[in-house]
N, C-alpha and C positions, 0 to 999 in steps of 0.2 A: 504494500500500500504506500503510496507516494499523495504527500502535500505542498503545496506552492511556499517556497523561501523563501523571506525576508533577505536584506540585502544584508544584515547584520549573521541571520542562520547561517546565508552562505561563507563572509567572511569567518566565522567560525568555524565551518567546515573546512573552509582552505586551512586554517592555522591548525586542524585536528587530522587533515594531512598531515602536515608536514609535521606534525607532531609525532606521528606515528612511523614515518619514516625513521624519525632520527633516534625514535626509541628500537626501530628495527637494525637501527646500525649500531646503536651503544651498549644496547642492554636486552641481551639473550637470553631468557630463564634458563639456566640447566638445574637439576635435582642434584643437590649435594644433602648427603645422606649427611654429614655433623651439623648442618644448618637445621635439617629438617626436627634433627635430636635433641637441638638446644631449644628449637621454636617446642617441641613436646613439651620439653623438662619446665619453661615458663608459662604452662598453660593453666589460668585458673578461670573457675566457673564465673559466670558474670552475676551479680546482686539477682536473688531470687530465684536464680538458677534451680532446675529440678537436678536431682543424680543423676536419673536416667540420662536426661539429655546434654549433660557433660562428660557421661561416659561416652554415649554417640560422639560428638566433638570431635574427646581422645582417641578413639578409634579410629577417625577421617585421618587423625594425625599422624599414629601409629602406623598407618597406609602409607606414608611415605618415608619411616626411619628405618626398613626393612630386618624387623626385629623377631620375626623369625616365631619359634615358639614359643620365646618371651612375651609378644605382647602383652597376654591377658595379663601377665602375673605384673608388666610393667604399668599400666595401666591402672590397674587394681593399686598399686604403690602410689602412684602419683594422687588417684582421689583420695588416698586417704591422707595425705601428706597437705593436700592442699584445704582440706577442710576443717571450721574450727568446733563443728560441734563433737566436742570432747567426748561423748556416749558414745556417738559412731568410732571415733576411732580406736577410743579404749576397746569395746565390742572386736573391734577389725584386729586390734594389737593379739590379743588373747590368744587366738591360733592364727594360720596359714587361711585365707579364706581364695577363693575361686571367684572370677568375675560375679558368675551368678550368685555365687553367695554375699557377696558386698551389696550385688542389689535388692535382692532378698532382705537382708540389716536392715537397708535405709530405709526399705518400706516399713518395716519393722517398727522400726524407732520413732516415724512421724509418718502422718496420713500426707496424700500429694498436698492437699491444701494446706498445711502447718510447714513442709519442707519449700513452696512457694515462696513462704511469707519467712522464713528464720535461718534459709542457706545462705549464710555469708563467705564473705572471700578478703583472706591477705593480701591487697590488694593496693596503689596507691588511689584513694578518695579524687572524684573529677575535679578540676579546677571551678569555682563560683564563675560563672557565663559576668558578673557581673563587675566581674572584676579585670575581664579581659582588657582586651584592649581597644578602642572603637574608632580611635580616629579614621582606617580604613578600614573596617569591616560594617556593615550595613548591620543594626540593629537585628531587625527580624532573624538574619543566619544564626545570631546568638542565641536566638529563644527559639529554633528548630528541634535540639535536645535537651531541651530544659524540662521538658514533659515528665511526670513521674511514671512509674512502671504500670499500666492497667494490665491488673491479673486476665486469664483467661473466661473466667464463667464472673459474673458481676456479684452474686449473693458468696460467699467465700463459706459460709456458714446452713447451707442449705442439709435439710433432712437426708437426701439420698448420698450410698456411697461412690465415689471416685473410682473404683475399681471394679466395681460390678452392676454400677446403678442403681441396687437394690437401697428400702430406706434403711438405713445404719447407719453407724459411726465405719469412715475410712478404716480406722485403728482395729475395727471388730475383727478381731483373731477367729472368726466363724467364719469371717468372709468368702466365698466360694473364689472368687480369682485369686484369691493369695498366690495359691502353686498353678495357676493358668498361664500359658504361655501364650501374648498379645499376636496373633495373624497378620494386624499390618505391621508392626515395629521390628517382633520379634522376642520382645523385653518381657522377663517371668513379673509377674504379680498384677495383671490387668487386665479384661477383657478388649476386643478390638473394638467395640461400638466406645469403649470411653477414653482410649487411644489419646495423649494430648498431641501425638504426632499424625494422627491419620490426616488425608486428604478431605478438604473438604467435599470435594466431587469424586464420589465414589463410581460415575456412571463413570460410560463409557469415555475411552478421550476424544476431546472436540478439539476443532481447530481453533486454535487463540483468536483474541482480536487483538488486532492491532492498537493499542491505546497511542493515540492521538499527541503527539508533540513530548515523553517520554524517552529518553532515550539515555544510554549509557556513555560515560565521556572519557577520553584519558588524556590530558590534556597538560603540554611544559610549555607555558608561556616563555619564560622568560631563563636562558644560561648566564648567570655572570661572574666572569674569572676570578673576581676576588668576591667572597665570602661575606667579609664585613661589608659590600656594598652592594650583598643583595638582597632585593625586592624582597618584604615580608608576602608571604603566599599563605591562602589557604588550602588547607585539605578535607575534602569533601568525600564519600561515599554516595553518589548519585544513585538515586534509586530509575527503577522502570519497570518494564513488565513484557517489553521488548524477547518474544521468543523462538524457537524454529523449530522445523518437524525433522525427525532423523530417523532414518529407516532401519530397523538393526533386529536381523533375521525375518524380515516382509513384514515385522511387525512395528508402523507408524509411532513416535513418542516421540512427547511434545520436551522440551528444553530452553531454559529460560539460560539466555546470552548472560555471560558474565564478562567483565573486560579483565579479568584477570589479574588485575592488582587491588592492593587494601584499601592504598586511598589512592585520588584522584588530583593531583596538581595542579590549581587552578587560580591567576593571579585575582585580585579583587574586583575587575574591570571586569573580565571573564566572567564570574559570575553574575554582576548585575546583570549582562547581557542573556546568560543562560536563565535567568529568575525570571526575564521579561518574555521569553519565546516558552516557558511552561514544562520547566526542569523543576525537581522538588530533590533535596535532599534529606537522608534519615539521620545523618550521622555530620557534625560538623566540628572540626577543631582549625586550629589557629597553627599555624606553623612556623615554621623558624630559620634560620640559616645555614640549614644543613648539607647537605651535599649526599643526593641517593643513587646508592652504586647497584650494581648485582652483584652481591655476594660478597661485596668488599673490592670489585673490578670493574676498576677505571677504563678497561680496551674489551671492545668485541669480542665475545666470544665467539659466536659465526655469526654467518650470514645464513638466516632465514630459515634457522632450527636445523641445521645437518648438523652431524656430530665430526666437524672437523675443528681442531685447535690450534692457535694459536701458534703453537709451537712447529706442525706439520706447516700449516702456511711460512712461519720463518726460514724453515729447512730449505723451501723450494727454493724461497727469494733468496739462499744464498748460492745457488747453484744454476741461477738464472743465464751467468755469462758463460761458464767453464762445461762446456758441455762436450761432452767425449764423444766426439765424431768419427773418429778411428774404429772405437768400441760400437758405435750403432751402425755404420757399415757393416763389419763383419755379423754383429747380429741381424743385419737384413738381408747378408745371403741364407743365414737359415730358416727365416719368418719368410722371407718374399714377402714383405707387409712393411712400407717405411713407417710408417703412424707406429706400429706395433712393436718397431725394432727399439724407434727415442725411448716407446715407453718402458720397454722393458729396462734400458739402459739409466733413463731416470729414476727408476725407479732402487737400480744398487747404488748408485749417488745419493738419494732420500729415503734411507729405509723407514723411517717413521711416518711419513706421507706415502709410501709405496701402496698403502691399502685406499687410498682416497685419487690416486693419481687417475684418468679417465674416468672418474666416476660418472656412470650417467652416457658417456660421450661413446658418438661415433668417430670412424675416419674423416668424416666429410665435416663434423665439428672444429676438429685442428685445420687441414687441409682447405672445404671451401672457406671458413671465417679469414683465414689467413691472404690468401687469394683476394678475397674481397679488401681487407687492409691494406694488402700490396699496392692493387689496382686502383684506390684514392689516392695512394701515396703516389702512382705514377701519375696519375691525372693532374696531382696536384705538383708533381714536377715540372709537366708539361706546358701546363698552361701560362706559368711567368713565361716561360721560352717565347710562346707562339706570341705574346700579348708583343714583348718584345722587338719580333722581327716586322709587325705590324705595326709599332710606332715607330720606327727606324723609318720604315718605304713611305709610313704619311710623312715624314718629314723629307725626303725625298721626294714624293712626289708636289709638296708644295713649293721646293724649291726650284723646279722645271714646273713647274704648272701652265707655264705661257712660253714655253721652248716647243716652236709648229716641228713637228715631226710627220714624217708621210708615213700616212694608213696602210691598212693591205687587207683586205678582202680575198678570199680562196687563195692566199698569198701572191696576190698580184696588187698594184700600188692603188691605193684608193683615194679618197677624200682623205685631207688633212689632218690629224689627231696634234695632240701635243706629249710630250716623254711623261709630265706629271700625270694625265689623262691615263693614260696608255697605265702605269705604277697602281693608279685607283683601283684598274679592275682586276689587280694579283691581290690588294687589300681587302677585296667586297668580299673575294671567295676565303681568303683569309678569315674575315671577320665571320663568314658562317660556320666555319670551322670550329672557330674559338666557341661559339654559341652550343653547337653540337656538344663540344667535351665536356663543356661548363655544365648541361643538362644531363649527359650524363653522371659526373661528379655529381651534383647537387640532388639529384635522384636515386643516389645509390644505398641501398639501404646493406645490413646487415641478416645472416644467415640466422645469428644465434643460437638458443638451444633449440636442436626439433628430434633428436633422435636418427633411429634407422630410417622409417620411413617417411618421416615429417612427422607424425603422430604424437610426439612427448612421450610416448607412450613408458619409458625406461626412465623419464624425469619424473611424471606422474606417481609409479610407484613410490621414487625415492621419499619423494614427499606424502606418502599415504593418501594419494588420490586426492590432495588440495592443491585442484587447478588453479586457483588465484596464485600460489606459492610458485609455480611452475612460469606463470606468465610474469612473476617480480622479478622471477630469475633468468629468463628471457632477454626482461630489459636493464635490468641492472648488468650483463655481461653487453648486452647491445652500448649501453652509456659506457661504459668502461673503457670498450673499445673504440671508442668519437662517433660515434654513429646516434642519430635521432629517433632512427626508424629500423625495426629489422619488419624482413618478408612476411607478410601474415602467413603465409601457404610455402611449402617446399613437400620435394619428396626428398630422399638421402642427400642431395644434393640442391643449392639451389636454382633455379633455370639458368640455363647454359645462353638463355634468352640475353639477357645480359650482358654476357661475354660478345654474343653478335653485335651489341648497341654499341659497344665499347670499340670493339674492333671495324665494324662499319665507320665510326667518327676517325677513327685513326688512318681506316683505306681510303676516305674523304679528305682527308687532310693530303695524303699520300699522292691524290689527283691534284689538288691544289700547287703542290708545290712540284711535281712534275711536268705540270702546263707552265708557270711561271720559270721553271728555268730551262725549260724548252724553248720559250719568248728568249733568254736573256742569253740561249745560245743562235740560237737566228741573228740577232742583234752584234753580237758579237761576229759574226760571220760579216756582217756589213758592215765592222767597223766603226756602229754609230753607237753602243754601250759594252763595255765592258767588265767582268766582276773582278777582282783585286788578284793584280801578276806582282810579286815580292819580287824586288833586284834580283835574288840569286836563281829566282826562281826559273827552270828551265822547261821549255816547251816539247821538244822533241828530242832524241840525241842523235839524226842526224839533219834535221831541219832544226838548225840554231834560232834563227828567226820567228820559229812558231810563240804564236802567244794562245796556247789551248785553255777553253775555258773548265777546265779540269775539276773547280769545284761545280758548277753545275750539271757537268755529267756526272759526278758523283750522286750529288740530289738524288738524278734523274733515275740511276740506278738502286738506288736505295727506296724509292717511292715505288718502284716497280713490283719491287718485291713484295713490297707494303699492302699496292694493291691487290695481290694475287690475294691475300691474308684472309682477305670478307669471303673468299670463299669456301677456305677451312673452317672459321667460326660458323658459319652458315649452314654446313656439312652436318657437322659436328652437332648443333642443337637438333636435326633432323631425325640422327640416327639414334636419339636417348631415349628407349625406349622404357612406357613406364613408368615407374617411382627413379631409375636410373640404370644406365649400363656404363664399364668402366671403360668402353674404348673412346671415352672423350679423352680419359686423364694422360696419354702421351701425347696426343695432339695437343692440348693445351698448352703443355707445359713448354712446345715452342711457338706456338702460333702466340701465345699472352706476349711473351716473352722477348720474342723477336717484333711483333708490332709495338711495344713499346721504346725497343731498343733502337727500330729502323725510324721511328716517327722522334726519337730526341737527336739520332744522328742529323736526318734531315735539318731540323730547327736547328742545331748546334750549328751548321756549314752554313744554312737559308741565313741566319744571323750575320756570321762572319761575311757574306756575298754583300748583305744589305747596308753593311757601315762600311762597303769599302768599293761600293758602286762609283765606277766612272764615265764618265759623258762627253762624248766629242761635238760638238757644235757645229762644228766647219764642216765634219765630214754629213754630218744631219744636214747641212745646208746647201750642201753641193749636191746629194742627193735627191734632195725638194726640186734643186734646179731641172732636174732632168726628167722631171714627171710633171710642175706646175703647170710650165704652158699648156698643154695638153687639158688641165684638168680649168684652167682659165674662159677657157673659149668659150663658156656660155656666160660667164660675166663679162664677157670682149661684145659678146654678140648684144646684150643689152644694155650695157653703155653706150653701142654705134646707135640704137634704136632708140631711146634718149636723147641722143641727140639729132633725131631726125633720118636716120637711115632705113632703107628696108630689111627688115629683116632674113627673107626671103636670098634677096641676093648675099647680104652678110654672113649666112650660113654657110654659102655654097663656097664665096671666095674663104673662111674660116676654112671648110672642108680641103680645098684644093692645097693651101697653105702647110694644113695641117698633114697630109699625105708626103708632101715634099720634104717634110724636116723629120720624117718616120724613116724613110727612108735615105737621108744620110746617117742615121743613127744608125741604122739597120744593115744597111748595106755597105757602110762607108766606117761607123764605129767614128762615126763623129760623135760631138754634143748635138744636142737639139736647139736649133738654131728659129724656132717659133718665131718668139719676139721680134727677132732682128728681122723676120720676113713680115711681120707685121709694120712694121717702123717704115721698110721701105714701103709699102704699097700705100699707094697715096689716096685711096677705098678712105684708110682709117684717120688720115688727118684729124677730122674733127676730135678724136678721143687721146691724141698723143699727148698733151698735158696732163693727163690724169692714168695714162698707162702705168706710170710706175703704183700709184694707190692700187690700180685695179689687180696688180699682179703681187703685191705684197704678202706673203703667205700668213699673217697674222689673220688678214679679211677671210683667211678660209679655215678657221679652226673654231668657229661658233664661239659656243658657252662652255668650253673646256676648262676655259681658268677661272671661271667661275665657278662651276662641277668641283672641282677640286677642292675649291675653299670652305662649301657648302657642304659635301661629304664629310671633310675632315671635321668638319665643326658641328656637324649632328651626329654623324655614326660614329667616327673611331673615338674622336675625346669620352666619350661617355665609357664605352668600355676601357682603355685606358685607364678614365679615374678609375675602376673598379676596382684596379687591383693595386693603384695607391704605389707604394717605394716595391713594391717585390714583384714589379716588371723587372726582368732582364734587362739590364740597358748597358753593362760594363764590355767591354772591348773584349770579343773571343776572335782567337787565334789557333791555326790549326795544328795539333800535334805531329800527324803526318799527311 
């Protein structure tokens, strides 16, 4: 049953979160049998207390000091120890007496209603509520156990007896329960109908109701490292009625939630706010500045109730670095199992952690979790590199951004471009690159715990089928290992999906940077860019003169490879049949491996080409010359036409012109001599003033340098800031 929060509920829930977390990381119950001994040995009956039901008490107690055949007899020692009416225990002194026979005496000695009203306890007297202290504590908390004790039945003195209902005196030694043994308690001297233990609902069980705004709290406001200055707190026993059904042997039984501790830690603030959403508490004291440990232990005991310690955790972390790889080789020629070989191997290095080493765990727990750590770690290698080579070329291409360079279309010359223009579109496909890796980086989640088949199914038992336990501990090794998110679903392994996403970005990238220094080897070939030739550097050994673009055919080689890569990953997720097969794990182990390796080499070389790019001018502008005219002729033709000419005829003599200077180029391996035929032909008089504007090759390169400015300043700056000082920017140089 759920009711609508208050905005105060919720913020109390959040802080009983995180409260319960850091009680799940500080303070672990385990049973220590001399805690449990000392808590027996200081247990006394509470004012008015029956025996019977202080002997129950010690018995819950004795449940956890594991005393063997001694109980009763210990037991039977303590009530008589702790009690002051002196008949009972003279009575007790006399002989050796047996559980039952102590309770047998006490009925003896006083009827229920007389041992209600006259069992006292050595005990220390409560504090006066009115003497406490109030400056921070609200009134009313004070006077919550101020109440005096209401007996069970209101007439204390009525005709019938307590032990059998009949009318008599309790005391009456005729009494027929005397030697009856109670059907709900179990306790000699009472019949079940007058039971002061029975249930009040003897029917059958009903499902609870949910009581409306009740609930149980465990709540640490506030840690503060010195003592003397911290916050006075109260401690409360929150009551409720908050319960659940549990099944135990098909038979349904109903259980009232307990939070598991005495009291409840709760600053002053805390409660007003718990008093006003319809919290009630039974028990109220005043607290102090103490410091509460488990068991007297300041560190963790575990994580999340397994029974690992302290000391087995220290063991590993000291054998974290020194790890005998000589020794796990040779035992993974006799396992054939690498997972199996460390662990055995780790395990004669830690022998006192060797029973908790794998626990729970498959291969694909070390193995894929691992993989997935690697493969952020490479991404996140990656990415300064790529971010890097992409500010380098924006800044190269703004600094040629109005440098006309001739086009080429099916590689033949075309309309006019510029070198910065031309730079832009090695940056667009860059920058979708960088987009790609980044989305898979940022989507990549964790394996965590799933077992063999995905199922938990070997986590589940560890933890006694408490799937909540199972999915803390999920995320808690998911947070551990920097991850936000692991896979909800996996089989043995998790989808090899992934590895295609990963690997696809990287044979994209692999195309990217194989077109681009395929451009910057063409270019090179024409002598109008080239990527960085070192003085000693030599091109051929027996063409001295060669100046080979040798880092870009590297690139180009490396990207090659790269590309083939999407189609192993590809393969590979096709063939995993099922929850999994293990013929992914050699192919992985180079297709991961080498796509990460061939995609930093590239970026490492793409780098060094990009900060050491050279640009010849003159030869870019000799080459303009030899294509311009040609591509002039229709701004020739409408300049004549402007100024009055036909067009018609302007075309044709344009045409006739234009055939003639084709073929001295052609045939002769002249220049192209256009212009100069246009200059002579006295057709074009009127436009000869303004021929040199008309032919100027800036007038044929559009909006290019402006494209440039516009691009850099909405697309690359933005992701740039992204990644802030850990772009790549420092000067790489080649090893060989």
């Amino acid at each position: 049953m759920a009711w609508p929060m208050t905005d105060e509920e919720h913020i109390l829930g959040n802080r009983y979160r995180a409260a319960v977390q850091l009680l799940d990381e500080y303070f672990v119950p385990r049973v220590s049998k001399t805690y449990e001994r000392q808590k027996f040995r200081q247990m006394l009956p509470s004012p008015s207390e029956k025996l019977d039901t202080f002997v129950i008490r010690l018995k819950k107690q004795a449940s956890y000091c594991d005393l063997g055949d001694q109980t009763d007899s210990v037991i039977v020692d303590q009530a008589i120890a702790t009690t002051k009416n002196q008949q009972l225990r003279r009575k007790c002194l006399e002989k050796d007496h047996t559980l039952d026979q102590l309770l047998a005496v006490g009925r003896t000695l006083k009827s229920a209603d007389h041992q209600l009203a006259t069992w006292e306890i050595e005990a220390t007297p409560k504090p006066d509520p009115t003497k406490l202290r109030t400056d921070t504590c609200d009134e009313s908390i004070l006077k919550i156990n101020t109440q005096k004790y209401q007996p069970r039945f209101k007439n204390q003195h009525r005709p019938r007896c307590t032990r059998c209902d009949s009318r008599h005196q309790s005391n009456d030694p005729a009494c027929p329960a005397k030697s009856e043994k109670c059907r709900s308690c179990g306790v000699v001297g009472h019949f079940a109908r007058c039971c002061f233990l029975k249930k009040k609902n003897t029917g059958p069980i009903q499902a609870p109701q949910m009581i409306k705004k009740k609930r149980f709290v465990r709540e640490v406001h506030e840690q503060v490292a010195d003592p003397k200055e911290s916050e006075v707190v109260d401690l409360f026993h929150l009551g409720g009625k908050r319960t659940v059904k549990i099944r135990v042997g098909d038979v349904p039984l109903t259980f009232v939630i307990d939070t598991g501790a005495d009291e409840d830690i709760l600053s002053y603030a805390d409660w007003q706010i718990l008093k006003r959403v319809g919290f009630e508490a039974y028990e109220v004291k005043k607290g102090s500045n103490k410091i509460f440990n488990s068991y007297g232990s300041t560190k963790p005991l575990t994580e999340l109730g397994l029974e690992i310690s302290d000391a087995q955790i220290a063991e590993m972390e000291a054998h974290i670095e020194d790890i005998d790889f000589p020794a796990a080789a040779e035992e993974e020629k006799l396992t054939r199992h690498d997972v199996m070989a460390h662990v055995h191997v780790f395990a004669k290095q830690c022998p006192l952690a060797a029973p908790i080493i794998h626990l729970g765990a498959t291969s694909c727990y070390v193995g894929d979790n691992t993989d997935l750590l690697v493969l952020k770690g490479g991404l996140d290698s990656l990415l300064p590199k790529l971010v890097g080579v992409i500010k380098r070329l924006s800044e190269f291409a703004v600094e040629y951004r109005d440098l006309p360079t001739l086009g080429f279309t099916h590689l033949q010359p075309a309309q006019l471009t510029t070198v910065g223009k031309r730079c832009t579109l090695w940056v667009q496909d860059l920058l979708m690159d960088e987009r790609a890796l980044r989305n898979c980086r940022d989507n990549l989640r964790f394996r965590g715990v799933k077992g063999t088949t995905g199922t938990q199914a070997s986590f589940l038992q560890l933890f006694a089928g408490d799937g909540d336990k199972v999915r803390q501990l999920d995320q808690k090794v998911t947070n551990l290992a920097g991850f936000e998110k692991y896979y909800a679903v996996t089989g043995q392994t998790y989808t090899r999906k992934v590895d295609l996403e990963i690997v696809s970005a990287l044979s994209s990238l692999g195309a990217t940077v194989h077109k681009m220094c395929s451009d910057l080897r063409l270019l090179a070939s024409r002598k109008e860019v080239e990527e960085p030739f070192e003085k000693t550097q030599i091109g051929s050994s027996a063409m001295a003169y060669k100046r080979n673009p040798m880092r870009s055919e590297r690139c180009c080689a490396l990207a090659r490879h790269l590309i083939t890569l999407h189609a192993s990953a590809a393969n590979t997720l096709a063939v995993q049949w099922l929850e999994r097969t293990l013929d992914d794990s050699a192919n992985r182990r180079l297709t991961l491996s080498e796509a990460f390796l061939s995609a930093d080499a590239c970026l490492l070389t793409l780098l060094n080409i990009s900060q050491g790019l050279v640009v010849y001018p003159k030869v870019i502008e000799r080459n303009i010359a030899q294509e311009l005219p040609f591509m002039s002729t229709e701004n020739v033709i409408m300049a004549m036409v402007k100024a009055g000419g036909d067009r018609q005829i302007c075309h044709e003599k344009i045409r006739v012109l234009s055939h003639e200077a084709g073929a001295q180029v052609k045939q002769h391996g002249k220049d192209n001599d256009l212009v100069e035929r246009i200059r002579a032909d006295a057709y074009f008089a009127p436009i000869l003033g303004d021929l040199d504007n008309i032919l100027d090759p800036k007038t044929f390169t559009g909006r290019a340098a402006d494209q440039v400015l516009e691009f850099v300043r909405e697309e690359v700056d933005p992701v740039v800031a992204r990644y802030g000082s850990n772009v790549e920017t420092k000067s790489i140089g080649l090893a060989i």
